[in-house]
N, C-alpha and C positions, 0 to 999 in steps of 0.2 A: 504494500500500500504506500501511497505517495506520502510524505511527510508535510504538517501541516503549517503552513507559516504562522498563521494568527497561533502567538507565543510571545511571552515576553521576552522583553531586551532589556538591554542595559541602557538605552540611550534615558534621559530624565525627559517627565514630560514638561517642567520649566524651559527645558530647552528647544524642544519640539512647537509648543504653543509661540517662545519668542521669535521661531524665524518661519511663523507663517506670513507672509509677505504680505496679504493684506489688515489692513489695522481694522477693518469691522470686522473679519471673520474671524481673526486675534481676538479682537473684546465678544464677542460671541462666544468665543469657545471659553472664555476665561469666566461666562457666566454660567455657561452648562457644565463646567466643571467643578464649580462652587455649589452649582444646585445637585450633581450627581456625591459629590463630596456629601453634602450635608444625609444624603437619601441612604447613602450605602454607607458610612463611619468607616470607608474604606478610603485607602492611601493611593491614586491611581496610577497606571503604571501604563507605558508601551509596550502595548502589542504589537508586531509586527511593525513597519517603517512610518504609520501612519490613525494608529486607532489608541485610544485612550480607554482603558479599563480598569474595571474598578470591580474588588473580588474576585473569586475564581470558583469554579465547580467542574467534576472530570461527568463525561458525557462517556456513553458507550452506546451505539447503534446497533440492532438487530443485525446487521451488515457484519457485526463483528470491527468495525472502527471505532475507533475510541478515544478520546485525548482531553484535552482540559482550555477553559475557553473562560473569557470572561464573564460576571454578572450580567452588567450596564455599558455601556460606553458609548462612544463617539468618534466622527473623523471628521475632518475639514475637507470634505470633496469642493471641485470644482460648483458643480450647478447648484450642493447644496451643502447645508451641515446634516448630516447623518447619525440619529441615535439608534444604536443596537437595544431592543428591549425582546422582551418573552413575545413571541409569536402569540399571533389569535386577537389582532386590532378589534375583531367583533365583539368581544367581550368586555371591552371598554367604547361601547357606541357610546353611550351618554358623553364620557368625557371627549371623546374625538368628535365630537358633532360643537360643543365649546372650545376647542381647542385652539381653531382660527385656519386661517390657512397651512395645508402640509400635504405630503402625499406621504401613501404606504407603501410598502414590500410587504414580507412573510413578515418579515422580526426586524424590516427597517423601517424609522419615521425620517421622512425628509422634511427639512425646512429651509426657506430660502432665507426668510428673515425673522430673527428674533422677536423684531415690531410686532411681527404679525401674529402671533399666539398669545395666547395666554399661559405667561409663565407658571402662576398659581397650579392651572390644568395641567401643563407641563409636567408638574414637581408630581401632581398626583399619580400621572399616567405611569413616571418613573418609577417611585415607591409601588405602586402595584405591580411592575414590572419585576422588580426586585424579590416582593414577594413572594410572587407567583415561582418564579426560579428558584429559589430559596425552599420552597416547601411541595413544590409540583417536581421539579426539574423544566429542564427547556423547553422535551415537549407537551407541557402540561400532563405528564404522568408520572405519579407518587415515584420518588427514589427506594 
């Protein structure tokens, strides 16, 4: 089996956040990092060359794959900022319908701008996020 990059490193994420080149998506990340700090009492850390995580849990796949992946997190993509949360957006329809502008993946929420949400809703979606992983696993099923 392939070896999986998303793993931490050594690189600090003070240093990763300081040379993102644009100054909004810099204080962007420096706010969802503060709000994912506050949710997880975890320390965050680099994943792979570009994701910010925060705790850790080991996953194992019917497949027989297996390996260990963050809580929460985040990246600074181009088109958007990207937070890593528990799969299954429909189970937070109330909060995602207050949310404000974003789009989803499986287990990604895109945001283009911080303005545009509501942080409050945000902090919630996270914490349930964290939760749900915390006491489901990933894929919402009992560890």
């Amino acid at each position: 089996m392939a070896e999986t990059k998303t793993k931490p490193t050594a690189q600090t994420v003070a240093a990763f956040i300081k040379g993102i080149p644009d100054a909004k998506t810099r204080a962007d990340c420096r706010i969802v990092l503060d709000l994912m700090k506050r949710v997880t009492g975890e320390k965050p850390k680099m994943w792979g060359p570009s994701m910010v995580g925060f705790g850790s849990y080991h996953y194992k796949y019917d497949s027989g794959h297996q390996g260990d992946c963050f809580v929460t997190g985040f990246s600074p993509r181009k088109p958007n900022l990207t937070l890593y949360l528990a799969p299954g957006f429909e189970r937070s329809g109330g909060l995602m319908k207050k949310l404000g502008r974003h789009k989803t993946g499986k287990s990604c929420l895109y945001i283009k701008n911080l303005e545009d949400i509501d942080l409050g809703v945000l902090e919630e979606l996270v914490t349930e996020s964290v939760r749900e992983v915390k006491t489901q696993g990933p894929d919402g099923r009992a560890e």
